[in-house]
Backbone bond lengths (Angstrom), bond angles and torsions (degrees), N, CA, C in turn:
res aa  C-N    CA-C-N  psi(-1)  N-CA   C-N-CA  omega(-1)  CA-C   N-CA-C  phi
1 X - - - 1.474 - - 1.536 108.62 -
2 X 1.299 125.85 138.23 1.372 122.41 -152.73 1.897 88.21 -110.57
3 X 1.167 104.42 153.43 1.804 122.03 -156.98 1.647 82.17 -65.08
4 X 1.658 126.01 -51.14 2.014 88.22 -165.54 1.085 90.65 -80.13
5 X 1.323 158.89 75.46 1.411 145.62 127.06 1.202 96.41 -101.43
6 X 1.329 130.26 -31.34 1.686 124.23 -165.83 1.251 93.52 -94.21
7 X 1.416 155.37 -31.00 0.842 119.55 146.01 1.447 158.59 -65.93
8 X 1.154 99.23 -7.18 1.799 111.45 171.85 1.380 100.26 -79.76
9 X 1.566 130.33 -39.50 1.164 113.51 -172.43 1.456 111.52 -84.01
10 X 1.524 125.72 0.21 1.791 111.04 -177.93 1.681 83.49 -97.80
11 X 1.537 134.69 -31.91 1.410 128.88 -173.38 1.768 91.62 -67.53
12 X 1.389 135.07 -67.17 1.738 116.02 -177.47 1.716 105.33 -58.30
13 X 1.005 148.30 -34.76 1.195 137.01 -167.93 1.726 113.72 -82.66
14 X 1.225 98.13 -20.61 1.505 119.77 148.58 1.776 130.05 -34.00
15 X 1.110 91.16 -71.58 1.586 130.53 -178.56 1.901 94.67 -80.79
16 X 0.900 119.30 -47.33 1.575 105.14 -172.77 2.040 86.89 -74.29
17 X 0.985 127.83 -35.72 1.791 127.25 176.64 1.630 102.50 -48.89
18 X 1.336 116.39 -51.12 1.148 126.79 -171.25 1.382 129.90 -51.24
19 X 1.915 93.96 -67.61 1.906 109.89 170.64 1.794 108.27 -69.82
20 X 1.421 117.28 -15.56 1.484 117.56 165.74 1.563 111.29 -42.92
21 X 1.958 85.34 -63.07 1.567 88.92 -172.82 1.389 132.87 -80.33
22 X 1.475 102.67 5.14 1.633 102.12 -178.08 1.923 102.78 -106.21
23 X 1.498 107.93 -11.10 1.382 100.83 156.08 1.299 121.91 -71.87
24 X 1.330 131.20 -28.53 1.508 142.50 174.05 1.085 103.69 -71.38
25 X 1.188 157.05 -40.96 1.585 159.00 -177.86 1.334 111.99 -68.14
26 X 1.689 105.11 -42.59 1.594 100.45 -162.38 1.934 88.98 -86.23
């Protein structure tokens, strides 16, 4: 797996961490 693929996927898996946690809050 070549390094910008790993990073796009920890930056979207990021963002899916994110709207997870702001559905759990609200």
């Amino acid at each position: 797996m070549s390094r910008k693929k790993k990073i796009v996927f920890t930056v979207a898996a990021a963002l899916l961490f994110l709207l997870f946690a702001e559905a759990v809050a609200r």
